[in-house]
ROSE-4610 file (N, C-alpha, C; in Angstrom, 1 decimal, always signed):
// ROSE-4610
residu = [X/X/X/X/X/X/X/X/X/X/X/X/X/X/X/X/X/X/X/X/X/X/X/X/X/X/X/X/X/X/X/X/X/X/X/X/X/X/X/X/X/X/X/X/X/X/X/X/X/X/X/X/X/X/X/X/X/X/X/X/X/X/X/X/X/X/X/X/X/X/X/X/X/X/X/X/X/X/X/X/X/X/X/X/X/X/X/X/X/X/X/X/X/X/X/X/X/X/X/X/X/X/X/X/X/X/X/X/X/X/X/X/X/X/X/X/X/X/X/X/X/X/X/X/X/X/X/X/X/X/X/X/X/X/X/X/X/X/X/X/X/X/X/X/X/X/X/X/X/X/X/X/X/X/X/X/X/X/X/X/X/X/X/X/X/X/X/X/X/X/X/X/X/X/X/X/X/X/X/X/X/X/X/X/X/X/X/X/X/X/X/X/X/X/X/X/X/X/X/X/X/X/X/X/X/X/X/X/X/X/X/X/X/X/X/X/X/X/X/X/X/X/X/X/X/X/X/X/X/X/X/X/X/X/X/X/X/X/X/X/X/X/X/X/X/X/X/X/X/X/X/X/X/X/X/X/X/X/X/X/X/X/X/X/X/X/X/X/X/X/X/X/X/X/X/X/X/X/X/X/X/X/X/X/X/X/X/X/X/X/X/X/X/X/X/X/X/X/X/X/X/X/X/X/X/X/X/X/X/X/X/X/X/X/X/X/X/X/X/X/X/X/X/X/X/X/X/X/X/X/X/X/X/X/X/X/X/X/X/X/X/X/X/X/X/X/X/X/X/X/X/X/X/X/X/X/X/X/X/X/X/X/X/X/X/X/X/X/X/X/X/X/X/X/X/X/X/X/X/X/X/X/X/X/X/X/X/X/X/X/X/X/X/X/X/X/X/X/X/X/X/X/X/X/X/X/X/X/X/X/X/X/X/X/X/X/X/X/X/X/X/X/X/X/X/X/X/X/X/X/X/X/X/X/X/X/X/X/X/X/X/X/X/X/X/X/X/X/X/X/X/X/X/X/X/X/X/X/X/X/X/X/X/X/X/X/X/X/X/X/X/X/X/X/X/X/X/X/X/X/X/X/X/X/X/X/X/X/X/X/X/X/X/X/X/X/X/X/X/X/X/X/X/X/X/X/X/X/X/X/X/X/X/X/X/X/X/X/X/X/X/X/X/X/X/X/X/X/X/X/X/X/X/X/X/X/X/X/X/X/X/X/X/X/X/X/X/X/X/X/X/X/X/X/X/X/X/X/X/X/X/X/X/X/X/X/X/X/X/X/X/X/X/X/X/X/X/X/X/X/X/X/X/X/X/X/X/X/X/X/X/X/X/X/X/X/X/X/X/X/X/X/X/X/X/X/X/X/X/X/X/X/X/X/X/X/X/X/X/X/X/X/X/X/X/X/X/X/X/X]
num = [1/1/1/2/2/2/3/3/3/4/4/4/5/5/5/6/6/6/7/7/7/8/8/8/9/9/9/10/10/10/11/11/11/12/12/12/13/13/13/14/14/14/15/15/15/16/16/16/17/17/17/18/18/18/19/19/19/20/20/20/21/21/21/22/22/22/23/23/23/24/24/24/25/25/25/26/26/26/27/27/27/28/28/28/29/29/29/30/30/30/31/31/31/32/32/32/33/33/33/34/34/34/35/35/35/36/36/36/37/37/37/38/38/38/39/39/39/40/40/40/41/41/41/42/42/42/43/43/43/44/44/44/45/45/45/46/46/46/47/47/47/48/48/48/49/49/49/50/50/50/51/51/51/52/52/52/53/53/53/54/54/54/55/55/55/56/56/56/57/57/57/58/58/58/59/59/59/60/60/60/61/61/61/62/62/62/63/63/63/64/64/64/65/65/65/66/66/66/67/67/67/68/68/68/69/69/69/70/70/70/71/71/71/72/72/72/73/73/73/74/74/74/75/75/75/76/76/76/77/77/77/78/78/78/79/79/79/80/80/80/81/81/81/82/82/82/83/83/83/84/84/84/85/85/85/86/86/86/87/87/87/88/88/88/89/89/89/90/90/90/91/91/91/92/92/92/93/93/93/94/94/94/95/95/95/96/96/96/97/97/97/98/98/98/99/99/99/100/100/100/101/101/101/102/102/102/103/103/103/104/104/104/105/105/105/106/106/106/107/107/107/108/108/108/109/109/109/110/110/110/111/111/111/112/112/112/113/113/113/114/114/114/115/115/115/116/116/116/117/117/117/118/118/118/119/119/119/120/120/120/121/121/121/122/122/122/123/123/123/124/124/124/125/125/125/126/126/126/127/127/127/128/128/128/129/129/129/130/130/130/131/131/131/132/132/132/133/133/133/134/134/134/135/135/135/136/136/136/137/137/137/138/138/138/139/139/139/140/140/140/141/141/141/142/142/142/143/143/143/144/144/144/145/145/145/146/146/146/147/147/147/148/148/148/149/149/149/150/150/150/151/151/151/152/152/152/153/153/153/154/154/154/155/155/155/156/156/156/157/157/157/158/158/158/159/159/159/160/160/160/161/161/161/162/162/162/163/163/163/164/164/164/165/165/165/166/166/166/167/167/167/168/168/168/169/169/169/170/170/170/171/171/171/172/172/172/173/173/173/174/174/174/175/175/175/176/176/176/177/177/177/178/178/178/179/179/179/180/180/180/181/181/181/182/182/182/183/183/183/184/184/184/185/185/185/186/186/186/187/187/187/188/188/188/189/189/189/190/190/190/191/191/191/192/192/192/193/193/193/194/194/194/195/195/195/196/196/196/197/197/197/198/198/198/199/199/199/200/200/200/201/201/201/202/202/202/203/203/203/204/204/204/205/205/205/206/206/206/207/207/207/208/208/208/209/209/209/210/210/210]
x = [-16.3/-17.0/-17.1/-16.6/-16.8/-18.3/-19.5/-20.2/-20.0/-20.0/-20.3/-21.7/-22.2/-23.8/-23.1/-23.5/-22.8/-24.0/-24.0/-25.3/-24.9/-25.1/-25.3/-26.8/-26.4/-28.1/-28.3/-27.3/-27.4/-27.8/-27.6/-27.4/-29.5/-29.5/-31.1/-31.7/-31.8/-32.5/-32.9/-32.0/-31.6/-32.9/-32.3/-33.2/-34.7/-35.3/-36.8/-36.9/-36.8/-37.1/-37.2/-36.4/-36.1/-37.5/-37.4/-38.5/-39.6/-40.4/-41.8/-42.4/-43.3/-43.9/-44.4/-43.9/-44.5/-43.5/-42.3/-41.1/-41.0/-41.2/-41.1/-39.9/-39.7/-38.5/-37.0/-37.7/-36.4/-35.4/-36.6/-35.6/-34.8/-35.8/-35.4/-33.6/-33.7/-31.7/-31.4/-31.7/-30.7/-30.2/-30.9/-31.1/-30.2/-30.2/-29.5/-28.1/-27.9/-26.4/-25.8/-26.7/-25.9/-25.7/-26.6/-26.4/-25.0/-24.9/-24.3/-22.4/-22.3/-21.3/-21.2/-22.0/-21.8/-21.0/-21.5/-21.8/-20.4/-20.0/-18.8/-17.5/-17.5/-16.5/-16.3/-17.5/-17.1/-16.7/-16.9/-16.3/-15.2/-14.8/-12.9/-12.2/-12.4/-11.7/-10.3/-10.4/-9.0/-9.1/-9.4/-8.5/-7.0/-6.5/-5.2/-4.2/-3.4/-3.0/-1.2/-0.3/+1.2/+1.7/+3.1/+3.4/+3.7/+4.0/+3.9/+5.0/+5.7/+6.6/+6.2/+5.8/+5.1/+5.5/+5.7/+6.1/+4.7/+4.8/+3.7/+4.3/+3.4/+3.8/+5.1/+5.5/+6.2/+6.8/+6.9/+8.4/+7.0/+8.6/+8.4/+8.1/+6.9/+6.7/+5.9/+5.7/+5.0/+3.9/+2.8/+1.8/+1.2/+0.1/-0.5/-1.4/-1.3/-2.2/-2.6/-4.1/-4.6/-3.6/-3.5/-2.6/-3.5/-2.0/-2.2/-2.0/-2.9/-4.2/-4.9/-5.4/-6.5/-8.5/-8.5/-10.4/-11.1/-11.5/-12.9/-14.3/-15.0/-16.4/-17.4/-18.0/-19.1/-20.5/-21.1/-22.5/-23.4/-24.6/-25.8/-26.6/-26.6/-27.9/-29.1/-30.4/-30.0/-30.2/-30.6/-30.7/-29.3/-28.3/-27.2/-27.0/-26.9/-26.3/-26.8/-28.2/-28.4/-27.3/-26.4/-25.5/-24.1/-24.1/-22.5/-22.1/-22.9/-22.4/-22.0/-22.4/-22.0/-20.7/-20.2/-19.3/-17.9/-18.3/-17.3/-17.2/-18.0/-17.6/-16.5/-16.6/-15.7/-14.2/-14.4/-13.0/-13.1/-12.4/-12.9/-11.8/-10.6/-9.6/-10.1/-10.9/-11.3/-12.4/-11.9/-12.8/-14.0/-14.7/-16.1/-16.2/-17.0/-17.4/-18.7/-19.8/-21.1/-21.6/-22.6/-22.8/-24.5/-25.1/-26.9/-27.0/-28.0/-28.3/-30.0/-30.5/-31.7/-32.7/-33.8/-34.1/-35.5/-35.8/-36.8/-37.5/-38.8/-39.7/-40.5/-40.7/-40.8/-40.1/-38.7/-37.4/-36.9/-37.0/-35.8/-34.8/-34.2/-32.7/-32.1/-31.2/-30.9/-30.4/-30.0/-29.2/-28.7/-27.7/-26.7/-27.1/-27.5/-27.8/-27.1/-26.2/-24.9/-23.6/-22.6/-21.3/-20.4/-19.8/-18.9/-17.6/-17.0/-15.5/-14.5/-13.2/-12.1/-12.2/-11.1/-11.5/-10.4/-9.2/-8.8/-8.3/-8.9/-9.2/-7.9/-7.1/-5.8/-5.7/-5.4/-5.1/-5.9/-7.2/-7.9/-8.6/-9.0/-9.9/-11.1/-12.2/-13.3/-14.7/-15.3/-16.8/-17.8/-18.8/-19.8/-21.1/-21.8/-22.7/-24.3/-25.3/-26.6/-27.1/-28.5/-29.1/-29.6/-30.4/-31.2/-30.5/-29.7/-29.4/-30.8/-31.6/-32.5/-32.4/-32.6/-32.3/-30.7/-30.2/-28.6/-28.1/-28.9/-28.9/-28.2/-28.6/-27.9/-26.1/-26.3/-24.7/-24.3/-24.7/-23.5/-22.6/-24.0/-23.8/-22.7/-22.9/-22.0/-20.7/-20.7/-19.2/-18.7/-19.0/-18.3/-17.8/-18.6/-18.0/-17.4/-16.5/-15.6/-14.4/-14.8/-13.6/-13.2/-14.0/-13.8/-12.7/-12.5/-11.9/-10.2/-10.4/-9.0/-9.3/-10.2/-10.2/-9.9/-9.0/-8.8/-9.2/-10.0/-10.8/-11.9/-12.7/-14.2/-14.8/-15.4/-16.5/-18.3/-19.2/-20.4/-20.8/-21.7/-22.0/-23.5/-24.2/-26.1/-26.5/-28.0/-28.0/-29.1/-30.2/-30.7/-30.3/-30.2/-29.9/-31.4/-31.7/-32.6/-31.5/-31.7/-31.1/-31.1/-32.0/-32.1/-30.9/-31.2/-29.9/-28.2/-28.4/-26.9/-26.4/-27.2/-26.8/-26.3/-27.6/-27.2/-25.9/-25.4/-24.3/-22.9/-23.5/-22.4/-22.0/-22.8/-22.6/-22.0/-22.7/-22.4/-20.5/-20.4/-18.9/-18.1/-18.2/-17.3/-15.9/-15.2/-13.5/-12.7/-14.0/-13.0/-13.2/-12.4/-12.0/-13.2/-14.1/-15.6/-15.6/-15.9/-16.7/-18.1/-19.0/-20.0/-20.6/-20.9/-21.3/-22.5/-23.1/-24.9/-25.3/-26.5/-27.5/-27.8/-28.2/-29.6/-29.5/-29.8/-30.2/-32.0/-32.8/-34.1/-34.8/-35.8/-36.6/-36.6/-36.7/-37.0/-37.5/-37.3/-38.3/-39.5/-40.3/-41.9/-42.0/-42.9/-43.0/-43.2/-43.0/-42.4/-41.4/-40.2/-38.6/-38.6/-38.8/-39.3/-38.7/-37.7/-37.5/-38.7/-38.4/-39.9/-38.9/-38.8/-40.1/-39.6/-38.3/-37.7/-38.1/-38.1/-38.4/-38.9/-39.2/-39.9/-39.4/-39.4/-38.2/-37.6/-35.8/-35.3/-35.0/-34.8/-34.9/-36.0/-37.4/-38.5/-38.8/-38.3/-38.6/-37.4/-36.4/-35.3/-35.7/-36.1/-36.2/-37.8/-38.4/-39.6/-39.7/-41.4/-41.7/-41.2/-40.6/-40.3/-39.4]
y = [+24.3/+24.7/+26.2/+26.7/+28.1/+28.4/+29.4/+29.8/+31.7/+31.6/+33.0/+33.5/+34.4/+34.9/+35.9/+36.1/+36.9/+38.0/+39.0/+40.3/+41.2/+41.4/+42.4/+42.8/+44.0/+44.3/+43.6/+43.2/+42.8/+41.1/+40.7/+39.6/+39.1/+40.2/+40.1/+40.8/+41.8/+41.9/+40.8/+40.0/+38.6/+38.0/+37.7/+36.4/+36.9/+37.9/+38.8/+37.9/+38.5/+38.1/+36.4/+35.7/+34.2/+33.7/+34.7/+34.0/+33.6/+35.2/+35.2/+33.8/+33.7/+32.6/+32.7/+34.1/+34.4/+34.6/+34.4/+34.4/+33.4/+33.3/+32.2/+31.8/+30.6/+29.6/+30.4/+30.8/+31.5/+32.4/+33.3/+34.4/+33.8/+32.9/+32.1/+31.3/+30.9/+30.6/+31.4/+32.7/+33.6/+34.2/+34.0/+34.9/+34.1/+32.4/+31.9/+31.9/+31.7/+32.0/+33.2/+34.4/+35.9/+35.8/+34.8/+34.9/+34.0/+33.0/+32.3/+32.8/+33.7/+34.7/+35.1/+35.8/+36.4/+36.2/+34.8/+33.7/+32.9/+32.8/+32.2/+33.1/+34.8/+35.5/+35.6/+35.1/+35.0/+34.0/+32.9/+31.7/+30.7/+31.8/+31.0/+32.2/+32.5/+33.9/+33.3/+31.8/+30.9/+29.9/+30.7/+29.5/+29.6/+28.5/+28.0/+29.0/+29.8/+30.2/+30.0/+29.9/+29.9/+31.2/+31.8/+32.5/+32.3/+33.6/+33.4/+34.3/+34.3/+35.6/+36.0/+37.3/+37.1/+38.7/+39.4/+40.2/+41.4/+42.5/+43.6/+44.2/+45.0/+45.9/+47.3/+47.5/+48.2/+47.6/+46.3/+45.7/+44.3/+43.7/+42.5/+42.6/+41.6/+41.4/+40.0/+40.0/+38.3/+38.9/+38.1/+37.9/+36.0/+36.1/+34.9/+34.0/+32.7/+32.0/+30.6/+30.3/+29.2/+27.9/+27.3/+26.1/+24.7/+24.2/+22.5/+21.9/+20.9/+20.8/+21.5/+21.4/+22.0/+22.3/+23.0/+22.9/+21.9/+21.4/+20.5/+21.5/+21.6/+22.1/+20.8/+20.7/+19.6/+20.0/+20.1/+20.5/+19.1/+18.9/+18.1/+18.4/+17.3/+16.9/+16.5/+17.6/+18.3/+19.6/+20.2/+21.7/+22.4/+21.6/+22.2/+22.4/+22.0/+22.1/+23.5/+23.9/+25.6/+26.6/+26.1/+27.0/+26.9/+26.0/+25.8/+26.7/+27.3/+28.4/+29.7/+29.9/+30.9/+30.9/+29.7/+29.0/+29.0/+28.3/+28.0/+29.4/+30.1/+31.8/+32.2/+32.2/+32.6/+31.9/+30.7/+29.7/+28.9/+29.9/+28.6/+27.4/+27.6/+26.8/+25.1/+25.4/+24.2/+22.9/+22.1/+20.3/+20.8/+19.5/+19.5/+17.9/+17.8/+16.3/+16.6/+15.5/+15.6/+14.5/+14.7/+13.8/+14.2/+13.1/+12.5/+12.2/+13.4/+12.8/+13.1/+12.1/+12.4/+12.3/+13.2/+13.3/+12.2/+11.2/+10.5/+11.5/+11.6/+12.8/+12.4/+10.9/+10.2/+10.7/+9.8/+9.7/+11.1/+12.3/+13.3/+12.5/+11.4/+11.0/+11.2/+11.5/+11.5/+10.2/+9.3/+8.9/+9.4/+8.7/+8.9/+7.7/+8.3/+8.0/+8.0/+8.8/+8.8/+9.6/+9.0/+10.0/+9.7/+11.2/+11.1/+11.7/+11.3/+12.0/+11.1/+12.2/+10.9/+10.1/+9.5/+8.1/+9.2/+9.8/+10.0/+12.0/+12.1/+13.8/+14.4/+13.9/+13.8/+15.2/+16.2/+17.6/+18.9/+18.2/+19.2/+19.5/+20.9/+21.4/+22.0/+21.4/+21.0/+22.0/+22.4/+23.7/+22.9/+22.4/+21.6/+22.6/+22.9/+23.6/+23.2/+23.5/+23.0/+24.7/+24.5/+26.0/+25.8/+24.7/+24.6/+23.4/+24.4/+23.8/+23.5/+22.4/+22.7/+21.6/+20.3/+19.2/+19.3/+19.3/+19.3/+17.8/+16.8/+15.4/+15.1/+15.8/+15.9/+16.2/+17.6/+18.5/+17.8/+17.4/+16.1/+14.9/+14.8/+13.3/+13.4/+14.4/+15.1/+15.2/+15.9/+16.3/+15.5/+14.5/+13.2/+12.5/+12.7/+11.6/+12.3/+13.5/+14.3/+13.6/+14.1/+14.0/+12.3/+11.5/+9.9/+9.6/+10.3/+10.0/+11.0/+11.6/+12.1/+13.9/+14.6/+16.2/+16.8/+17.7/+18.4/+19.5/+20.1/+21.4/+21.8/+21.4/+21.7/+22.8/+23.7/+24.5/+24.3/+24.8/+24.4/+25.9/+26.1/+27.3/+27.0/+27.6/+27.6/+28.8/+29.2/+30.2/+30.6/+29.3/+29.4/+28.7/+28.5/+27.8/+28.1/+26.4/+26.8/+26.3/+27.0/+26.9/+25.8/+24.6/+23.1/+22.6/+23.2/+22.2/+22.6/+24.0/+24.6/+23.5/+23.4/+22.8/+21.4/+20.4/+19.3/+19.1/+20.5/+19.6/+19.8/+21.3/+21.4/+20.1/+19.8/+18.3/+17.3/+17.3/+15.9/+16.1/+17.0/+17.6/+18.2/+17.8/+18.7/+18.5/+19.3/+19.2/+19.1/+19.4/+18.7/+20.4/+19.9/+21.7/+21.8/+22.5/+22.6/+24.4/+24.7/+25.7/+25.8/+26.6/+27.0/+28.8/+29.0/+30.6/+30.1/+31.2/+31.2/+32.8/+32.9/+33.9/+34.3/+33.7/+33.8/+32.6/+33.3/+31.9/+32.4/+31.4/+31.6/+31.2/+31.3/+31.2/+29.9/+28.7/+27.1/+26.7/+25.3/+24.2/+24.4/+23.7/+23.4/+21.8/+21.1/+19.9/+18.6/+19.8/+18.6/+18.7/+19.8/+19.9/+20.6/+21.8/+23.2/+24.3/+25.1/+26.1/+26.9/+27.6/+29.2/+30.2/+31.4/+31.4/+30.9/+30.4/+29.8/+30.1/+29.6/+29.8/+28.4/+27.6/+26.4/+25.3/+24.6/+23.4/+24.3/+24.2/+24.5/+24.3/+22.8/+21.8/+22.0/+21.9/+22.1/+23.3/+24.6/+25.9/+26.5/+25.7/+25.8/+25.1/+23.5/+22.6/+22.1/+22.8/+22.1/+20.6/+20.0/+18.8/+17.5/+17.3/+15.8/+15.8]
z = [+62.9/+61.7/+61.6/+60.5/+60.4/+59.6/+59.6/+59.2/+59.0/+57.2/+57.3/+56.6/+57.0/+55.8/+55.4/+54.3/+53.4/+53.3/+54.4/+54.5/+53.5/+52.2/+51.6/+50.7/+50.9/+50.0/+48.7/+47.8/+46.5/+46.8/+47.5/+47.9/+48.6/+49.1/+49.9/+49.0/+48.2/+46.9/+46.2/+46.1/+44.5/+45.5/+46.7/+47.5/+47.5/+47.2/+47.9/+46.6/+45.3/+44.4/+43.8/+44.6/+43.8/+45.0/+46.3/+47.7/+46.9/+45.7/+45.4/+44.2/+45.4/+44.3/+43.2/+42.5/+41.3/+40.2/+40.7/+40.0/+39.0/+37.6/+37.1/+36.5/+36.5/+36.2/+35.8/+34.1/+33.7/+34.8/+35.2/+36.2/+37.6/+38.3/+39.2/+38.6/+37.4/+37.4/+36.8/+36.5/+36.2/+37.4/+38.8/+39.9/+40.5/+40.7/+41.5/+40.8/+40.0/+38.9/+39.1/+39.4/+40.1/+41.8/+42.1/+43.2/+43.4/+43.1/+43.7/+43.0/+42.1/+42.0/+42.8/+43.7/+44.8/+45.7/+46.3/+47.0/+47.3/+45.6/+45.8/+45.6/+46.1/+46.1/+47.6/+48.3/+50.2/+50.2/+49.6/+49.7/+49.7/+47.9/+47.7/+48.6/+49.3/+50.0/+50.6/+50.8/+51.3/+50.4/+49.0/+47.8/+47.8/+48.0/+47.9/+46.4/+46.7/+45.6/+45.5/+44.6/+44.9/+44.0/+44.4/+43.5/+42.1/+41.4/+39.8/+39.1/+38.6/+37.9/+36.7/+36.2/+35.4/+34.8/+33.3/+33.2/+32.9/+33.1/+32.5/+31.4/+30.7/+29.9/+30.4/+31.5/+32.4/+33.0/+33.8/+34.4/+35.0/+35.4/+35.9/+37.3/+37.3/+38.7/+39.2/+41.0/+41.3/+41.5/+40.8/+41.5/+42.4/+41.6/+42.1/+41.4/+41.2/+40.5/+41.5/+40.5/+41.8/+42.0/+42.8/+43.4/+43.1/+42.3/+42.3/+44.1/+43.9/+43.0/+43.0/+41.4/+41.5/+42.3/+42.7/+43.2/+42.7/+43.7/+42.9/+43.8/+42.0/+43.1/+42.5/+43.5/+43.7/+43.8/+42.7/+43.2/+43.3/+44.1/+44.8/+43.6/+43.4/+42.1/+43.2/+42.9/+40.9/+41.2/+42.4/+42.4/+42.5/+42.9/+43.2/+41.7/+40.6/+38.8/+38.6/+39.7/+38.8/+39.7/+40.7/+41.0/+40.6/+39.6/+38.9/+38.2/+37.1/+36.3/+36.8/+38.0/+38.9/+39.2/+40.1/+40.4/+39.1/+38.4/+37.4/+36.6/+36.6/+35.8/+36.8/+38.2/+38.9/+39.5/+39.2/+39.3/+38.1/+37.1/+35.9/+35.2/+36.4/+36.3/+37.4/+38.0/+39.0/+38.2/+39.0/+38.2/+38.8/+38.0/+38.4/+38.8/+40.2/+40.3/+39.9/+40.7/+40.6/+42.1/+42.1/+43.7/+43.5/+43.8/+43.2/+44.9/+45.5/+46.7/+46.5/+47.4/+47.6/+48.5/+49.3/+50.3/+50.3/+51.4/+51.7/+52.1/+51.5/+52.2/+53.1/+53.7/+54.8/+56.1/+55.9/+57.1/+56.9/+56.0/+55.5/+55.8/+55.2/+55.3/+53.8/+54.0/+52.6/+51.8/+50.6/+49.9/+49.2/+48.8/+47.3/+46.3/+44.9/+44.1/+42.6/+43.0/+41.6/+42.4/+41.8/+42.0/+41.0/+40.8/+40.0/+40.2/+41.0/+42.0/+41.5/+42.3/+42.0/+43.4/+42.8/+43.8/+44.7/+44.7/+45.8/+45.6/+46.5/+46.9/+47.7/+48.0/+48.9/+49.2/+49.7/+50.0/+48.7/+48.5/+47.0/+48.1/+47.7/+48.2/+47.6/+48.3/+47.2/+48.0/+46.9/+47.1/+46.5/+48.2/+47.6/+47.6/+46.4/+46.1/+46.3/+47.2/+47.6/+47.7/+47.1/+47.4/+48.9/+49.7/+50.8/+51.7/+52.9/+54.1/+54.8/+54.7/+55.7/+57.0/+56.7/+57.9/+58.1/+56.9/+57.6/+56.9/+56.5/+55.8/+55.0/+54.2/+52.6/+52.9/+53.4/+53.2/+54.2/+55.5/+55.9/+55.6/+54.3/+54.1/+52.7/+52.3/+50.9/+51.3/+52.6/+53.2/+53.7/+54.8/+55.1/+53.4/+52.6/+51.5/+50.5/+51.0/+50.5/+51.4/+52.3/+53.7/+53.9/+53.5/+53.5/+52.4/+51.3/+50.0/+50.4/+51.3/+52.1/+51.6/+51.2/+50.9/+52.2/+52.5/+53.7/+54.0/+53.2/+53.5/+52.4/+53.2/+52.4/+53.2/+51.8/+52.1/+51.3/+52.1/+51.5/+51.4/+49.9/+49.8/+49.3/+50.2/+50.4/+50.1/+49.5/+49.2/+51.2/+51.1/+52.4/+53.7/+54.6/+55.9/+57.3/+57.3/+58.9/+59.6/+61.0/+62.4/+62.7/+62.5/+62.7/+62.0/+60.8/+60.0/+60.2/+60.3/+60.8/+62.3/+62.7/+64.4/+63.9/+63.3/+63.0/+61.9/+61.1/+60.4/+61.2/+62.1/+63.3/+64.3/+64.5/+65.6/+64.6/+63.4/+62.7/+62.8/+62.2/+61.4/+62.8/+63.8/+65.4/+64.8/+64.5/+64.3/+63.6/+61.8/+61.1/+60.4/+59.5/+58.5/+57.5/+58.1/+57.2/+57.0/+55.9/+56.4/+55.3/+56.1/+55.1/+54.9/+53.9/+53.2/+52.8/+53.3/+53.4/+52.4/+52.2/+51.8/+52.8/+53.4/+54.6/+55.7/+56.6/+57.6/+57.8/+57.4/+58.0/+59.4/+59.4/+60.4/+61.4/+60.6/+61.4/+59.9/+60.6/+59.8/+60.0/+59.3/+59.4/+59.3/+59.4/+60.1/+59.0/+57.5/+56.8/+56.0/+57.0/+57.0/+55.6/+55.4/+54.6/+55.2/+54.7/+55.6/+54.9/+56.1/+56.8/+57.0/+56.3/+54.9/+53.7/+53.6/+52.5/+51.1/+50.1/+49.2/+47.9/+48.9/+48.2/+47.8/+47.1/+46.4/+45.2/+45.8/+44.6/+43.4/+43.8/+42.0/+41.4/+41.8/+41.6/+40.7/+41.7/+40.7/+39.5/+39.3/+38.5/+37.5/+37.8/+36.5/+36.7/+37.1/+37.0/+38.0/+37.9/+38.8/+38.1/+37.0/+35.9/+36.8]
């Protein structure tokens, strides 16, 4: 499994601001929508592209356009939906699935609760979108059921990561073609699986508690 954090100032500015608990809603998805532009220019960095012949105003020349198949990006309902418009501004030739997981605040295990994918993913390569790696539950359980449907290279793009959860989706996933792009890795969990200092529930401060 590859892991990159994407350290730039612009990148840790966005996050100070989306951290404070006094940020309110609106700014919070305008923040994560810039951020996760960001986010996802470290990320398609090995989108699949083929050549192109294509003429300029001054002569003919190759470049490059994205490759069939096309991307699937997958964002985790429901905090993942406020990172799509980021996403899709910057690959706006790629599908969209959707995937409903949700966390027992009991067990943290996660379920699935809606999907909307194709049934077969054969060599697509698909960008599953979650703001909060924290147990690891969820984005394992998203990515096995990418990789189940036959996708051969998945990336996950988070805006936070705790060290608990990096490990566990490292173990879950040993060998297969994963990678994940981060914001931040934080501090640890807290003891009712919250990253420290994180920045709270994402769905929560995007769309409110309904």
């Amino acid at each position: 499994m590859r892991v990159h954090v994407a350290d730039h100032p612009l990148i840790t500015h966005k996050l100070t601001v989306l951290r404070d608990v006094n940020t309110p809603s609106s700014i919070f998805r305008s923040l994560v929508e810039e951020l996760m532009t960001l986010l996802a220019y470290e990320g398609t960095r090995g989108v699949r592209v083929e050549p192109v012949d294509i003429v300029t105003p001054v002569a003919p020349t190759t470049g490059v356009r994205i490759a069939e198949p096309k991307p699937l990006i997958v964002p985790i309902l429901r905090a993942g939906l406020g990172m799509l418009d980021g996403m899709v501004k910057l690959l706006p030739s790629a599908e969209v699935g959707f995937l409903g997981m949700a966390r027992n605040e009991e067990t943290l295990e996660p379920t699935t609760y809606a999907e909307r994918l194709p049934e077969n993913l054969s060599d697509r390569q698909c960008f599953v979108l979650d703001p909060m790696l924290a147990t690891g539950g969820s984005l394992t359980a998203a990515i096995e059921f990418l990789l189940a449907r036959g996708a051969t290279d998945v990336t996950a793009i988070c805006i936070l990561a705790a060290p608990e959860g990096l490990k566990a989706v490292e173990q879950a996933l040993h060998g297969r073609e994963v990678s994940i792009v981060l914001g931040a890795v934080d501090e640890r969990l807290n003891e009712h699986g919250y990253i420290v200092p994180g920045l709270g529930d994402a769905g929560d401060r995007l769309y409110g508690t309904v």
